[in-house]
N, C-alpha and C positions, 0 to 999 in steps of 0.2 A: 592678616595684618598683625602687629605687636599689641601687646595687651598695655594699656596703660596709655597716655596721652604722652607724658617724659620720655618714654621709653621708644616712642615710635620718631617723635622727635631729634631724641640721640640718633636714633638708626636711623633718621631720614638724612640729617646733617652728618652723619659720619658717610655713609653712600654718595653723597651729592658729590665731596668733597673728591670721594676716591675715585667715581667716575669722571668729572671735569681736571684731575691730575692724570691719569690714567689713559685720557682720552688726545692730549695732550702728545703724548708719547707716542700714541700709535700714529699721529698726524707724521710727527717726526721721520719715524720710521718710513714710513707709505712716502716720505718725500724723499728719502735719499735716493736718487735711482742709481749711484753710481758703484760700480765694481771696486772692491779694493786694488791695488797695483799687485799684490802676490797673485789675485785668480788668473792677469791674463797672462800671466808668468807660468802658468801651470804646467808648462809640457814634459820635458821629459827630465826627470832628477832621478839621482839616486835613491836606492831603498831606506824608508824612513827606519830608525832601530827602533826597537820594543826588549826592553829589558825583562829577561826569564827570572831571574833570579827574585826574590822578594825579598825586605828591605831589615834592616837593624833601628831603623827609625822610622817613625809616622808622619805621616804627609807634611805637619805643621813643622817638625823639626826640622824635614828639606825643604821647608821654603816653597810649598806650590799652592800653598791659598793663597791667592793674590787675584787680584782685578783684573791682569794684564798677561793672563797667560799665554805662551806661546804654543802655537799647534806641535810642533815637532816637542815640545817638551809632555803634552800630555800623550805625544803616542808615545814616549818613551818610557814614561812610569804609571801606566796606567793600571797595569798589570800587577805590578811590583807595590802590594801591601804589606802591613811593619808586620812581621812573622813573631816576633818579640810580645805585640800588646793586643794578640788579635785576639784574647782571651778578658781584654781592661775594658768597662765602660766609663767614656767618656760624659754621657748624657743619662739622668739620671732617671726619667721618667719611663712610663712605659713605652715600650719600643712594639710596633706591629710591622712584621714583612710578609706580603702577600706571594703569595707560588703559582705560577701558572702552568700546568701540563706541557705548554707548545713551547716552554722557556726554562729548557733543563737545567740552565746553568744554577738557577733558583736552589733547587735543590741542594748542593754542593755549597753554595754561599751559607745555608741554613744552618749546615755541616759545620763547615770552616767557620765561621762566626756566631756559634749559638748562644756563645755568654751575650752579645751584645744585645740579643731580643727578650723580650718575658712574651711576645704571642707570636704565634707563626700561623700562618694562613693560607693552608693550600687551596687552590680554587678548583674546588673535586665536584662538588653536591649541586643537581639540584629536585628538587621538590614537586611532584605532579599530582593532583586530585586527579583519580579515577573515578568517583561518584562519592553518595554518601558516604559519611565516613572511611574511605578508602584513599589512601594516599601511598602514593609510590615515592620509592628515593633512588634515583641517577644517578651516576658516576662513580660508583664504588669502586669500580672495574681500576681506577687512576690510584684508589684510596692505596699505600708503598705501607707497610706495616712495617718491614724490615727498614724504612728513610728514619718512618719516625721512631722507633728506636735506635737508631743513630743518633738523632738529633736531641733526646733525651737523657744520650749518654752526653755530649758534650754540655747540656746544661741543664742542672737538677730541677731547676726551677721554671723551665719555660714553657709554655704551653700550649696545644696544638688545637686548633680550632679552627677548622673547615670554614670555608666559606660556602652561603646555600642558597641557591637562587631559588623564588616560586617559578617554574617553566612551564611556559604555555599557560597559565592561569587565566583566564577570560573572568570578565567583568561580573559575570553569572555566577561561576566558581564562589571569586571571594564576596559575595554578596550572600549566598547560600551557606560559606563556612564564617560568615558575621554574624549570622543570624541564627544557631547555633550554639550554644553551651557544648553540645553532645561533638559537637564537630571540632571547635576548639578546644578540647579537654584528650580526643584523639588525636589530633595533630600534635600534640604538647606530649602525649604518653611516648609517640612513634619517636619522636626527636629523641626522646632521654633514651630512647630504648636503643637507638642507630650512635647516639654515641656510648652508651655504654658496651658496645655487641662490638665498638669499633675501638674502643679505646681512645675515644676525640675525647679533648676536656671540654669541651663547650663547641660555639659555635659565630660565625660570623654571620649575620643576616642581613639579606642583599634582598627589600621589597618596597622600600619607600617610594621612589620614583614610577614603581608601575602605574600607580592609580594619579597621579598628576596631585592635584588639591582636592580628589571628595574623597570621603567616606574617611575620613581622620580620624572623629571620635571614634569611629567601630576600628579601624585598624591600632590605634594605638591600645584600646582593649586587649585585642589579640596578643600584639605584641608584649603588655604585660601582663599576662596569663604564659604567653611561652617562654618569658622570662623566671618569670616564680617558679612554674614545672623545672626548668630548667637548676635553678638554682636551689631549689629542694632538691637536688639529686648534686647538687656540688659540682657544677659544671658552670661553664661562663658562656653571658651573651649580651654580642656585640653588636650596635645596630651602625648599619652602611648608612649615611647621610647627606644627603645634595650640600652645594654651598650655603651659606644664609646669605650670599648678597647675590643677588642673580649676577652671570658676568656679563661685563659691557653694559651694563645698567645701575640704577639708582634704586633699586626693586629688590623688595625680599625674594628672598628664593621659596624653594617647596616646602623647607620643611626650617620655621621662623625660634622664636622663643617661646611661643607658645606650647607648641609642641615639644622643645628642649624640656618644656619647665615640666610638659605632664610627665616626661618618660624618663627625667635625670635618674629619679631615684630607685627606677625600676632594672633598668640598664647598668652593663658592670664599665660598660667603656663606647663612646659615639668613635664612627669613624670618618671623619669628613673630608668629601673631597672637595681639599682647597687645587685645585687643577684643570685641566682642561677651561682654562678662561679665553684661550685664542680659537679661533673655529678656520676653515679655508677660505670664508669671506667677508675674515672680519683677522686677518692673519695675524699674531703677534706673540704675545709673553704664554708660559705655559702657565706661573702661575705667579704675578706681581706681590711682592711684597706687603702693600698698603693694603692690597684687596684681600690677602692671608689674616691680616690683623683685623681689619673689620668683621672678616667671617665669626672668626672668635668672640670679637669684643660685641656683635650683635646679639649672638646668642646667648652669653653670660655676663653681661656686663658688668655685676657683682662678682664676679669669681668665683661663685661658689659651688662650683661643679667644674673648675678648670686641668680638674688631674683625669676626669674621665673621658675629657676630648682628646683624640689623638691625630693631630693638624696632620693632614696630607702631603708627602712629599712625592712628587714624582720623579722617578729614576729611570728617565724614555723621554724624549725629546720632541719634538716637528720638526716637519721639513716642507715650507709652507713657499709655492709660487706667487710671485709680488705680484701678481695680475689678478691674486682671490680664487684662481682658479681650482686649485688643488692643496691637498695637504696630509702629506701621512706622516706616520709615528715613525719616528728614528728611536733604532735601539743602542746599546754601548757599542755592537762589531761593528754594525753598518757607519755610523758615528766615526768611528778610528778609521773606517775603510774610506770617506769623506774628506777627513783630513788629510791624511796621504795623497789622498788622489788631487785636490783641491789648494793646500795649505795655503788656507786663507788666514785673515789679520781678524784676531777674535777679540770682539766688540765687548765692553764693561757697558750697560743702563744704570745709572745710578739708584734712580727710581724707582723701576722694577726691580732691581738686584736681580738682575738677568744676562748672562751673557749670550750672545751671538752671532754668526757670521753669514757672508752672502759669499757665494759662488754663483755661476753660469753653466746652464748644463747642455751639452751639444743640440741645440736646435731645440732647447726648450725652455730658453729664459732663465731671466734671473730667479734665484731661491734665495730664502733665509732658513738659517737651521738655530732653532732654542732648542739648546740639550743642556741641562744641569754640568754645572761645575763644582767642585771642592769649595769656592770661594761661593756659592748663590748656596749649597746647600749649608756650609755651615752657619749664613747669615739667618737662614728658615730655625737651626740648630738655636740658635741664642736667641731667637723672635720667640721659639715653645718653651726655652728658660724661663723670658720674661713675662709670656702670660701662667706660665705653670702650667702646661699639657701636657699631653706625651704628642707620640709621632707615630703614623702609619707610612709606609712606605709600597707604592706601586709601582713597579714590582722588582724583589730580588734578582730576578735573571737578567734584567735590561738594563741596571748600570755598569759602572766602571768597577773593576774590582778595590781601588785604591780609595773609594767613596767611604768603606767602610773603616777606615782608619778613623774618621771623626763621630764615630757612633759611642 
């Protein structure tokens, strides 16, 4: 729970508030059954265009943040980013983009747009206890020495920090390296050592969620013991962080204020994910607006650690069956391959600052698809203005290339 009486208070009345508005909308939704008029239209048209060419102007100056986009206009510029300013930050904060091995396109965007980031985040590592003090590190085999010196010629300043999962760690493990000086003082040496042998500046740390809510006290130890090694060696670390409002609920999440408050000042940057709030049987927004602000405003509600959250944007979508049955991740190709196929009438939520559309799919029901727009992310854009954070972004390879215009 929150520490303080006022404080649980605030967060009990700012949750109530965003789950009974929230709650509201997805009623909405669940009730429309009906198809737009463009899906049963869908049969055979001509090829939708996709302009090759990339642009003399950015997104806002052609006019396509707006509410009311049309499908055939985003296959057409989706492609097409301002070649002009793709070197200008618009946003001023820290910028995180995460890299995933199975989504090369990542790489390339990291390239083509490295002024816009200060961290980059491949998702290479992860971290295994072999016994006493023995730990192993995974994926090196992914670790591109020749990307990231690419990525370092485009931008002097940016910096490369691996993401690092504990793999396979069983309950025994981390109870064994809790109870330990000798064990956490070795796991802090090997970390400085794998990034300095590797040339990483630091690293992203991906362990909160394994243990649910025990063993806090002894993990946040850890955690700042491998932040100090870490940072006596002038490297950076960033810890991975559940929502603070559970989703679809009025409930703190895993990891509260309390826990902000022991580890603010140990940590160079939290990375939260405000995302994944819709599930297959609970279908709806990926990540509603109010519920983004509340995240924030529970865990700091003075602001005084507001530049080292960095609000999660997701750039990957759902494509969720209105019968709760199913739901998987739409990426930006499959997304434009959707539209074409479908061109459906794409819905503005006011409330969530969500948009999305329903199609029918041969003998398998109606769907809804929430994929990020220009107009939902740049309103996420001026929400981490107003609280003062930065932004992480999951993941580089899965949006739209024209997304980075507003970075």
């Amino acid at each position: 729970m929150f520490s303080g009486e006022e404080e649980l208070d605030i967060g009990k009345n700012t949750m109530r508030l965003l789950c009974a508005s929230l709650s509201l909308a997805m009623v909405y939704w669940l009730a429309e059954g009906t198809l737009s008029k463009t899906d049963a239209k869908k049969g055979a048209t001509k090829k939708m265009e996709e302009k090759k060419l990339h642009s003399d102007k950015n997104v806002q100056d052609r006019g396509l943040v707006v509410v009311d986009p049309k499908a055939k206009d985003i296959i057409l510029e989706h492609k097409s980013y301002c070649s002009k300013k793709m070197k200008e930050r618009h946003f001023s904060g820290d910028v995180l983009g995460y890299i995933t091995p199975w989504n090369n396109h990542g790489y390339d965007i990291a390239k083509i747009f490295g002024n816009k980031f200060t961290l980059i985040s491949p998702v290479w590592l992860q971290v295994k206890r072999r016994g006493k003090e023995r730990f192993q590190f995974t994926g090196l085999h992914d670790a591109d020495q020749g990307w990231m010196k690419d990525v370092r010629k485009t931008s002097k300043n940016i910096k490369i920090v691996p993401r690092i999962l504990f793999d396979g760690w069983t309950y025994q493990d981390f109870e064994s390296v809790f109870g330990s000086e000798d064990e956490i003082e070795e796991l802090s040496k090997n970390m400085v050592l794998l990034a300095k042998n590797e040339n990483f500046d630091g690293f992203v740390v991906e362990v909160w969620s394994q243990l649910g809510n025990q063993k806090q006290t002894e993990l946040i130890h850890l955690l700042t013991h491998l932040s100090e090694a870490l940072h006596e060696a002038q490297l950076k670390f960033i810890l991975v962080i559940p929502p603070a409002v559970a989703a679809g609920t009025n409930q703190p999440g895993m990891f509260t204020k309390r826990e902000f408050d022991q580890l603010a000042s140990a940590v160079d940057s939290f990375s939260l994910m405000t995302y994944d709030y819709s599930a297959p049987h609970r279908p709806g927004p990926n990540s509603p607006l109010p519920w983004v602000r509340a995240c924030v405003e529970v865990l700091d509600p003075d602001s005084k650690w507001r530049k080292k959250i960095l609000l999660g944007l997701n750039f990957y979508g759902m494509d969720y069956s209105a019968l709760g049955t199913s739901g998987d991740p739409i990426l930006g190709s499959r997304y434009i391959e959707t539209l074409k196929e479908h061109k459906p009438k794409i819905v503005w939520d006011e409330q969530i600052a969500e948009h999305y559309f329903e199609y029918k799919k041969n003998k398998g029901g109606k769907h809804a698809v929430f994929y990020p727009t220009l107009k939902s992310i740049q309103l996420r854009l001026e929400l981490a203005k107003e609280l003062g954070t930065g932004i992480s972004i999951w993941e580089l390879g899965q949006g739209l290339d024209y997304f980075y215009d507003l970075l």
